[in-house]
C-alpha positions in Angstrom: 39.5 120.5 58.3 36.8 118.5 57.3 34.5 120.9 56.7 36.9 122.2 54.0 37.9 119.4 52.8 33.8 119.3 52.2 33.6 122.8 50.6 36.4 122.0 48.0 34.7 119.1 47.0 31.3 120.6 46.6 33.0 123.9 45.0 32.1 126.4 47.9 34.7 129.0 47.6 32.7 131.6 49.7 33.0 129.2 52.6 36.2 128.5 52.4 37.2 132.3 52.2 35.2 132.4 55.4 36.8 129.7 57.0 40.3 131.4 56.2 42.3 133.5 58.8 42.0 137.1 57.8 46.0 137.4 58.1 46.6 135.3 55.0 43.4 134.8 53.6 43.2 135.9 49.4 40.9 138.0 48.3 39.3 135.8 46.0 39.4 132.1 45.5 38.8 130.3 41.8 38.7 126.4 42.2 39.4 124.2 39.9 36.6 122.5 38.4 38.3 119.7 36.4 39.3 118.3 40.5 37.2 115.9 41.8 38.0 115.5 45.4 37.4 112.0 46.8 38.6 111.5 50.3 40.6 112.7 53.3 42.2 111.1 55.4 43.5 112.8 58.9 46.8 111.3 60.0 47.6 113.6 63.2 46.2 116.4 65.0 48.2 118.4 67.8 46.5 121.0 70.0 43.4 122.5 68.8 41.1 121.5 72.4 39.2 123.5 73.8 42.0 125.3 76.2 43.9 126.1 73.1 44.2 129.1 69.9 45.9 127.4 67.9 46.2 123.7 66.3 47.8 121.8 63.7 46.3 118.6 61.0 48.2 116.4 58.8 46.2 115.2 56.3 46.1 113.5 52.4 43.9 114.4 50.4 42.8 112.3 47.4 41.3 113.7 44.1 41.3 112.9 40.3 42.5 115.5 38.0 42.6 115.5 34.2 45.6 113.7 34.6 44.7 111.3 36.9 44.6 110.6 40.2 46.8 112.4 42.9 47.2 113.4 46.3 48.4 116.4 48.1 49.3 115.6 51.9 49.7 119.0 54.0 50.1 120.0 57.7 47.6 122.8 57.9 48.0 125.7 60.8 44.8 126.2 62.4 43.8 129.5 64.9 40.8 130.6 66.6 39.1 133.5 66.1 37.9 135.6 68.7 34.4 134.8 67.5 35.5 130.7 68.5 35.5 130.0 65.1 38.6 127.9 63.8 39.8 129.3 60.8 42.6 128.1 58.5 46.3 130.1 59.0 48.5 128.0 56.5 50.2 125.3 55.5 53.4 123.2 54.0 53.2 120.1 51.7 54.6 116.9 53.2 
């Protein structure tokens, strides 16, 4: 999660595309470059150890837009890959 949260803010769509599950990954990804993202904060995790495929983060993320600052809070699906990568599945606004 982190690591994404990292490649929004430094505009690395090609790592985030990477990072996505094939299943419901797009096929390209434009960011937006008026968003300045500022911090994360992690308020749960479940599953997602070493013994597990699949795992779930609720997070806020804060950022300034051209309309101020926001945040967008999400619990995010997480699954791993067969290569052991974790790769993002989906997730729904809070």
């Amino acid at each position: 999660m982190r690591s994404r949260f990292s490649a929004f803010a430094l505009g690395l769509p090609e790592y985030l595309l990477s990072s996505w599950d094939p299943s419901t990954r797009p096929e390209e990804l434009t960011l937006d470059d008026t968003i300045e993202w500022r911090r994360l904060f992690i308020s749960d995790t479940t599953a997602g150890g070493p013994g597990d495929d699949r795992g779930w983060v609720s997070f806020t993320a804060i950022g300034r837009g051209p309309d101020g600052r926001f945040e967008q809070a999400e619990r995010s699906v997480f699954r791993r890959g067969p290569d052991g990568h974790w790769r993002y599945v989906d997730g729904e606004e809070r």
